[in-house]
C-alpha positions in Angstrom: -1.6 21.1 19.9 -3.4 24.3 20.8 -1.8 26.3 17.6 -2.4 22.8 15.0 -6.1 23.0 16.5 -6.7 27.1 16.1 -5.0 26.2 12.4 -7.7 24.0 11.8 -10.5 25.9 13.3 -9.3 28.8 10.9 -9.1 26.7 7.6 -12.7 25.7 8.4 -13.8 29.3 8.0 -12.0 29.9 5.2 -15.3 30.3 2.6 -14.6 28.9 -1.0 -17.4 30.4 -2.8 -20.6 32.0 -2.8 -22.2 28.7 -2.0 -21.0 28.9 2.0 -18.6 25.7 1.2 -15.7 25.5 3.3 -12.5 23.3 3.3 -11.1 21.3 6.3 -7.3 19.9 6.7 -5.8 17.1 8.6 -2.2 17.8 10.6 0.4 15.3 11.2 3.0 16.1 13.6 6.6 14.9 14.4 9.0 16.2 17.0 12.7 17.1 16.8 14.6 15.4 18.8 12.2 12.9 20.3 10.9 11.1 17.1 13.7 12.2 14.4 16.8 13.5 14.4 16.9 14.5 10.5 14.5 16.5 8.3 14.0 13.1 5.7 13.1 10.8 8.9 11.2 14.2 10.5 9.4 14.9 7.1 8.7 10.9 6.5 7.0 10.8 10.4 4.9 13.6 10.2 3.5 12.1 6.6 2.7 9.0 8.4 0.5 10.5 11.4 -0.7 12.9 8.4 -2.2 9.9 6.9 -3.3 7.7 10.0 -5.3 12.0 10.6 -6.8 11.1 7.3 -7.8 7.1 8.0 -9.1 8.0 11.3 -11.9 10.5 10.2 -10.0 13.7 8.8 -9.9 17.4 9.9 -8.2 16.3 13.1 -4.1 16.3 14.3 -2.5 13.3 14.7 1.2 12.9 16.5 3.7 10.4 15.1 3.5 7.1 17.3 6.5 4.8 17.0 4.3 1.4 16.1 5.6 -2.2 17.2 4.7 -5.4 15.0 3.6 -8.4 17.2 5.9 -11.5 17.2 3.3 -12.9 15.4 3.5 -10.5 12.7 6.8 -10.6 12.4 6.8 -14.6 12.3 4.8 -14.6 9.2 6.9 -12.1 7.0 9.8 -14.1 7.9 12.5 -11.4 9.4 15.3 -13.1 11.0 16.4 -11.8 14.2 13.2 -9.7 14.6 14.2 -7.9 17.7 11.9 -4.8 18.8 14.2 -2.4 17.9 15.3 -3.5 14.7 11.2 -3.5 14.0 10.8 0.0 14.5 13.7 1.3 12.4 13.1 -1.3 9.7 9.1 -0.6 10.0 9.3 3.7 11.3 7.1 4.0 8.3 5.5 1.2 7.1 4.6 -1.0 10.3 1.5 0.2 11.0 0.3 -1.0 7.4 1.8 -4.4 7.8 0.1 -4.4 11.6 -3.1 -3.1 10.3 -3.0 -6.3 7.2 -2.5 -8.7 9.8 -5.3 -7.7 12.0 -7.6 -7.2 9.0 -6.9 -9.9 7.7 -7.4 -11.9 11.0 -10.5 -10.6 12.1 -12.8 -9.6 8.9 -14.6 -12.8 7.9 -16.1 -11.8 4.8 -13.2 -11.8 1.9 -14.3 -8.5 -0.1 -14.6 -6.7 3.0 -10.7 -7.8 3.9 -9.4 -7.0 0.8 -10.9 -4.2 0.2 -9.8 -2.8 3.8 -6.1 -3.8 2.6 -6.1 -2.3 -1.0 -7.6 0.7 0.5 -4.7 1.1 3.3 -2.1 0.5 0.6 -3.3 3.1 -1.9 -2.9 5.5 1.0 0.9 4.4 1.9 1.7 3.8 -1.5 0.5 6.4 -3.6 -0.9 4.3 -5.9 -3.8 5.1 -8.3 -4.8 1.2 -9.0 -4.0 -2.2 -7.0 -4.2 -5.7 -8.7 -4.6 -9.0 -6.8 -3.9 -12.1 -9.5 -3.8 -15.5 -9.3 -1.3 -18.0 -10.8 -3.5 -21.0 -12.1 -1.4 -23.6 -14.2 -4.9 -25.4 -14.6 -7.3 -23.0 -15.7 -4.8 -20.1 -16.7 -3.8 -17.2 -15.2 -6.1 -14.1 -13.9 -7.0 -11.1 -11.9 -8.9 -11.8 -8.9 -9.4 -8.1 -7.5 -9.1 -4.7 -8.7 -9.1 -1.7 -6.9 -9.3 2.0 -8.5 -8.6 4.7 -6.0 -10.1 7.3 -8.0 -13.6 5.6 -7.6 -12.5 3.8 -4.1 -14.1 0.7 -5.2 -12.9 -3.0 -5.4 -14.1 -5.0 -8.6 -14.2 -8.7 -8.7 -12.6 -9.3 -12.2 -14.1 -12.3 -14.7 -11.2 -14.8 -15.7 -12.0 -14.1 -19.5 -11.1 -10.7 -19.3 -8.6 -10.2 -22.1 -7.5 -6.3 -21.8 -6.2 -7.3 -17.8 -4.9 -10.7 -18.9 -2.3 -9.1 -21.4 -1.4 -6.2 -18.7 -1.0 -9.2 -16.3 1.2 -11.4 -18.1 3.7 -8.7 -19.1 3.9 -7.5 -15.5 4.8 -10.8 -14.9 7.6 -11.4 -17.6 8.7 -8.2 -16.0 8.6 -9.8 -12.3 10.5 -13.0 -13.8 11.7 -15.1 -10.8 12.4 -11.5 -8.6 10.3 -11.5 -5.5 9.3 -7.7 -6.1 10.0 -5.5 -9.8 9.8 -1.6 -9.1 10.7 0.8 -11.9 12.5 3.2 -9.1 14.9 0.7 -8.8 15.4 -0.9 -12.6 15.7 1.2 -15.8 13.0 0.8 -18.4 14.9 -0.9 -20.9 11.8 -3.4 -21.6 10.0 -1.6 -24.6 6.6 -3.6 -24.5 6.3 -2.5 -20.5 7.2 1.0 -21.0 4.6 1.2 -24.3 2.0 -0.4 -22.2 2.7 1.6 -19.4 2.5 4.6 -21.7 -1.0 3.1 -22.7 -2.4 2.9 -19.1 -0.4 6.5 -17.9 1.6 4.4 -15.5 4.7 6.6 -14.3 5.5 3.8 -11.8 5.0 0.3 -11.2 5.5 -2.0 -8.8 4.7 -5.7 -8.6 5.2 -8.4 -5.5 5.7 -11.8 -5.4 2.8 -14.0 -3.7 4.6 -16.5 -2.0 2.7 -19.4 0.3 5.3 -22.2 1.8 7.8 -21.3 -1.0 5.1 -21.2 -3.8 4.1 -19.0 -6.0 0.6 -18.5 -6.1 0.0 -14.8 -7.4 1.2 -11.2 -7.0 0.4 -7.8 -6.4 0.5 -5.4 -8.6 0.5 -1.6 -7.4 0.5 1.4 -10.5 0.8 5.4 -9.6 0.3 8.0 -12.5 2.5 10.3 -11.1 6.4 9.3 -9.9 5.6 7.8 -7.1 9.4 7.4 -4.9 8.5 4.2 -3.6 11.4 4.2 -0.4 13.3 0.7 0.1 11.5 0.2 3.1 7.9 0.9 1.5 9.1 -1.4 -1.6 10.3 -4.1 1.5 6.7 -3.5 3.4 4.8 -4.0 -0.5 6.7 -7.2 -0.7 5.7 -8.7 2.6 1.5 -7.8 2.0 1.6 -10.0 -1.0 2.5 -13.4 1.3 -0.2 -12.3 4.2 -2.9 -12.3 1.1 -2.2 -15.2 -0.1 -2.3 -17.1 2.9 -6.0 -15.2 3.9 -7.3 -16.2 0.1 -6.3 -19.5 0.5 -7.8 -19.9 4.3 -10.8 -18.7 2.9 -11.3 -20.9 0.1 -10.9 -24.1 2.4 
């Protein structure tokens, strides 16, 4: 702690021009053997308190903290057999997220101010450079109901009539078909339409989620990176789960 804290204090001198700016850093940290016994799982833990360092007001060091899910969590994204210790290796990276959605979700009244809480969380663990929140409507039609660019870190209500998001969104979900999540690291792009419009947008990888209330489909999530993002089986498994705690929240809240 004392040398990740004198490497900090050091960065912060470092000048970066003539101006007097300085940078800052956060730290993660993992230990070998206590929290991983392999450089992937090592590498992967340090990454995650490297990003709660950044959540939690950056230029600090954060340790890796093996995170539970409540039962009640655990109810909701429907894991059979959800023992604690099957939660932490199934969740070692992703937990936290799916805790933090559940208690966001739970406890911030105002809708915006949930969602945008949840896309922001998710464009940290994901990598992704935009986040889409749509609605299946067999009355009124199909459409986007938020939109959140992590370049800006902003959220935008979309309008239903919005033509240029309505295509994008209905050829993500011929891609999704009846799959409960679509990921290009795990499918070849052998759709040409996708790939062109994915060329269009500078999409290097896509994912999209199912939104699933008592058996339904009522939207999806829809996560894009420009770069190749590497999405892991167990952060595609946590993206799959968000989309179900949304649409429970969205409909709570329209009631």
């Amino acid at each position: 702690m004392q040398k990740a804290s004198l490497l900090l204090q050091e960065i912060q001198h470092i000048p970066l021009d003539s101006n007097a700016r300085t940078m800052s850093c956060s730290i993660g940290i993992a230990f070998f053997p206590q929290d991983a016994q392999s450089f992937a799982d090592l590498y992967r833990f340090a990454d995650h308190a490297l990003y709660n360092a950044k959540r939690s007001g950056r230029a600090k060091v954060e340790f890796y903290k093996k995170d539970r899910i409540p039962e009640s969590v655990c109810s909701n994204l429907e894991v059979d057999n959800c023992r604690p210790a099957q939660v932490e290796h199934l969740y070692a990276d992703s937990g936290q997220l799916l805790q933090e959605t559940f208690r966001i979700l739970n406890s911030t009244p105002d809708t915006s101010s949930a969602v945008h809480r949840v896309l922001e969380s998710m464009s940290i663990w994901f990598y992704t450079s935009n986040l889409y929140i749509c609605k299946f409507d067999p009355l009124n039609g199909d459409h986007m109901l938020f939109s959140w660019d992590n370049q800006y870190a902003s959220l935008m209500n979309l309008p239903a009539n919005n033509t240029p998001y309505i295509e994008t969104m209905n050829l993500y979900k011929k891609a999704l078909g009846k799959q409960n999540i679509y990921c290009t690291e795990e499918h070849k792009m052998q759709n040409f339409e996708l790939w062109r419009k994915m060329q269009q947008r500078k999409v290097m990888s896509l994912m999209i989620a199912r939104m699933t209330v008592c058996k339904k489909p009522v939207g999806m999530l829809i996560a894009e990176s420009h770069t190749h993002a590497c999405w892991s089986k167990e952060r595609q498994f946590a993206f799959s789960q968000i989309p179900n705690l949304l649409g429970l929240f969205l409909i709570k809240c329209q009631r």
